[in-house]
C-alpha positions as semicolon CSV with decimal commas, in nm:
position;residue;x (nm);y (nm);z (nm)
1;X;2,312;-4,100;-7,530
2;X;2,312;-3,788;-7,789
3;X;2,538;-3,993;-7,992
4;X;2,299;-4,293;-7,992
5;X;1,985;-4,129;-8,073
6;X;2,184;-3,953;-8,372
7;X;2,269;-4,293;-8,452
8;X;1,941;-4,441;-8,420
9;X;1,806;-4,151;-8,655
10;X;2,113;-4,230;-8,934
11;X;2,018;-4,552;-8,982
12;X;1,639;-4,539;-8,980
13;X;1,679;-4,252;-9,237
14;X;1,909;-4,441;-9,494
15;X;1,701;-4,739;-9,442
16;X;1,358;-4,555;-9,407
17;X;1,331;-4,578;-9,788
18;X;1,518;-4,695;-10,144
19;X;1,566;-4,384;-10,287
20;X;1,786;-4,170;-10,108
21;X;1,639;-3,763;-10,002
22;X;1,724;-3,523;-10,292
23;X;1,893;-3,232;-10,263
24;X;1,714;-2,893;-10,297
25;X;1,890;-2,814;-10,614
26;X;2,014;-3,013;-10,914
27;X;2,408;-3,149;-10,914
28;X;2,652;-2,855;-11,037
29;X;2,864;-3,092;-11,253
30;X;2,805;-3,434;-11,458
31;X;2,755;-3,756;-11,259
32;X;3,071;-3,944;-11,189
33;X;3,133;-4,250;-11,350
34;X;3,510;-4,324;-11,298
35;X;3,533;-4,562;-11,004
36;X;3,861;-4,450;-10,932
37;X;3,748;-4,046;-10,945
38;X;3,442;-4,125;-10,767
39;X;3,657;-4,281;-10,461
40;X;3,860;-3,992;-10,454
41;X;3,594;-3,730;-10,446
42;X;3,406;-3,889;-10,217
43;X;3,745;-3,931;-9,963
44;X;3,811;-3,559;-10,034
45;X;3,432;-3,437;-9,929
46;X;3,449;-3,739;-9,644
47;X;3,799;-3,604;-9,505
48;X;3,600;-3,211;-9,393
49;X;3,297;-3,367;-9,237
50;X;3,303;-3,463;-8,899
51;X;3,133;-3,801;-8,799
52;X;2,827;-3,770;-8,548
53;X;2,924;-4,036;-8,338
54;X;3,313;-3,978;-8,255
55;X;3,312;-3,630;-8,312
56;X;3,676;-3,577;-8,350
57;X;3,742;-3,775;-8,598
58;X;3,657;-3,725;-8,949
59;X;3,329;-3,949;-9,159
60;X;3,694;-4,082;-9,370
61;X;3,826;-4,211;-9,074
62;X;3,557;-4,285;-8,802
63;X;3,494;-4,697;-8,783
64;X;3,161;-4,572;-8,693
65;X;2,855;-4,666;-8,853
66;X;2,685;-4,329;-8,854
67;X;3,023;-4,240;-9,013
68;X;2,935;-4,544;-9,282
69;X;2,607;-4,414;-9,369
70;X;2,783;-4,027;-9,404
71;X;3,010;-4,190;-9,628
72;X;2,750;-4,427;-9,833
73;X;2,579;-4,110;-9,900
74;X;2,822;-3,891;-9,981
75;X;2,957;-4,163;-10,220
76;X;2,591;-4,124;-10,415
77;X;2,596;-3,740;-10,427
78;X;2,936;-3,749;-10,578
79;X;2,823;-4,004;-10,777
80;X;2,542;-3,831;-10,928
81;X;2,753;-3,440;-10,993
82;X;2,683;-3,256;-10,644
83;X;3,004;-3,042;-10,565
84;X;3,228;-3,077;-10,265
85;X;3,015;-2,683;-10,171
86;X;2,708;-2,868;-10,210
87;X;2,743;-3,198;-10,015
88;X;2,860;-2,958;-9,759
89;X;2,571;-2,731;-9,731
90;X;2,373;-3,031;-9,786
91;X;2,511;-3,186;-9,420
92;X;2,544;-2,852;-9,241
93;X;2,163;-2,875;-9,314
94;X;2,089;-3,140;-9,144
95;X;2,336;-3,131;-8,858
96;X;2,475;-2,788;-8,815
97;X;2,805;-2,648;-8,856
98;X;2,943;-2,840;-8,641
99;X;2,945;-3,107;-8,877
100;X;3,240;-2,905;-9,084
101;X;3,572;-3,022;-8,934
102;X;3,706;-2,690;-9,087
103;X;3,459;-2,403;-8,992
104;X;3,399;-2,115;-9,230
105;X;3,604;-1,792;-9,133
106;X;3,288;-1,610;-9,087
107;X;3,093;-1,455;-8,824
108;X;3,090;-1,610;-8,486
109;X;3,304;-1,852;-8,625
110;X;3,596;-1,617;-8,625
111;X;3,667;-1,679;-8,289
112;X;3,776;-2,064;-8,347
113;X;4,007;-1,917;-8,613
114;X;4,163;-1,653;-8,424
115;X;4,158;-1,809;-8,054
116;X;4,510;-1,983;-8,114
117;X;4,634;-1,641;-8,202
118;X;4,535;-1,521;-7,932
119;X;4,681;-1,735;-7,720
120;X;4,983;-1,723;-7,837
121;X;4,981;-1,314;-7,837
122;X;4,924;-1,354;-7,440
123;X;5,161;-1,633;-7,399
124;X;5,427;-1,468;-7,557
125;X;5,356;-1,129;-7,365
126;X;5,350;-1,333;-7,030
127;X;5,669;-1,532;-7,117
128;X;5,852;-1,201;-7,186
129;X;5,712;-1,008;-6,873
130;X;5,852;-1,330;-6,672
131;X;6,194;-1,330;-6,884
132;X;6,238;-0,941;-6,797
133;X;6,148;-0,981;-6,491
134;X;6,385;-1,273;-6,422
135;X;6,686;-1,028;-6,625
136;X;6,566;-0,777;-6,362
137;X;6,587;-0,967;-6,053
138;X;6,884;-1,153;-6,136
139;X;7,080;-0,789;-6,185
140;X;6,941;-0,651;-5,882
141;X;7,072;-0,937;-5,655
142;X;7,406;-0,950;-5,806
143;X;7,459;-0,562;-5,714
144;X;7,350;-0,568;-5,383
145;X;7,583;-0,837;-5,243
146;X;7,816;-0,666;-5,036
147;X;8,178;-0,697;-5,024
148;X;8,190;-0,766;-4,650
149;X;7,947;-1,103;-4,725
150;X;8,216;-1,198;-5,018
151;X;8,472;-1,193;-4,783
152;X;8,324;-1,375;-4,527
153;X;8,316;-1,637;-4,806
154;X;8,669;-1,648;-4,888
155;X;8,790;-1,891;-4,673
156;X;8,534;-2,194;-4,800
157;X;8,645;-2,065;-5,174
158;X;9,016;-2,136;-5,058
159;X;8,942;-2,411;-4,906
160;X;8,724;-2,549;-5,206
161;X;9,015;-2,473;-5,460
162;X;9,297;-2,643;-5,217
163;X;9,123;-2,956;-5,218
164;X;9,071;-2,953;-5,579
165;X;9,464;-2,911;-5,638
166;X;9,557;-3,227;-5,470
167;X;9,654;-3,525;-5,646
């Protein structure tokens, strides 16, 4: 439903109007003119946004068309000399930072970055408590078998090692 209403609100903003809603400050760099430079830019800034309806993919790769409208207007930023920084800031205001499939190291945002780490640091520990305490275990039942239980075990271990002489 959330993903339909964002949709819904895409397309009735591109097509609200001709001229697109200008950013709060002027582009950084000269407009792009090169077809093939302007393609590439616009993948590049395309590839770190996520799209609104799939979510987990990127606005480069989503078949979406809320993901088509990203891309149509990231295609005209680039196209007029806004910055990879500013067509960036321009979607996190709109949508949040969850539109950044790469969140900035910064603040509560720390914790996305350093969860895995974490993870792993308690993984580890709990993989090594289990290995020492399988080194542990395994020692402590070797040295309390008793020789009277090995010898009551002798005769299946001759009998085990006659049959296996045979021809």
């Amino acid at each position: 439903m959330t993903a339909l209403l964002l949709l819904l609100t895409l397309s009735l903003g591109v097509g609200a109007s001709d001229a697109p809603t200008p950013l709060d400050e002027p582009p950084l760099t000269a407009p792009v003119t090169d077809a093939a430079a302007l393609e590439l830019l616009t993948e590049q800034v395309s590839d770190g946004l996520r799209c609104p309806t799939c979510q987990g993919l990127s606005v480069n790769d989503s078949p979406a068309e809320g993901a088509r409208a990203m891309k149509s207007r990231i295609r005209e930023l680039v196209a007029q000399g806004y910055t990879k920084e500013q067509i960036d800031d321009y979607f996190v205001d709109r949508y949040g930072t969850w539109v950044l499939l790469s969140p900035p190291a910064e603040g509560r945002h720390w914790a996305v970055w350093l969860a895995p780490v974490g993870f792993l640091l308690v993984g580890g520990a709990v993989a090594g408590g289990f290995m020492r305490a399988r080194k542990t275990g395994a020692g402590a039942e070797t040295a309390s078998v008793e020789p009277e239980e090995l010898d009551e075990l002798e005769p299946w271990r001759q009998r085990i090692l006659a049959e296996l002489e045979r021809p």
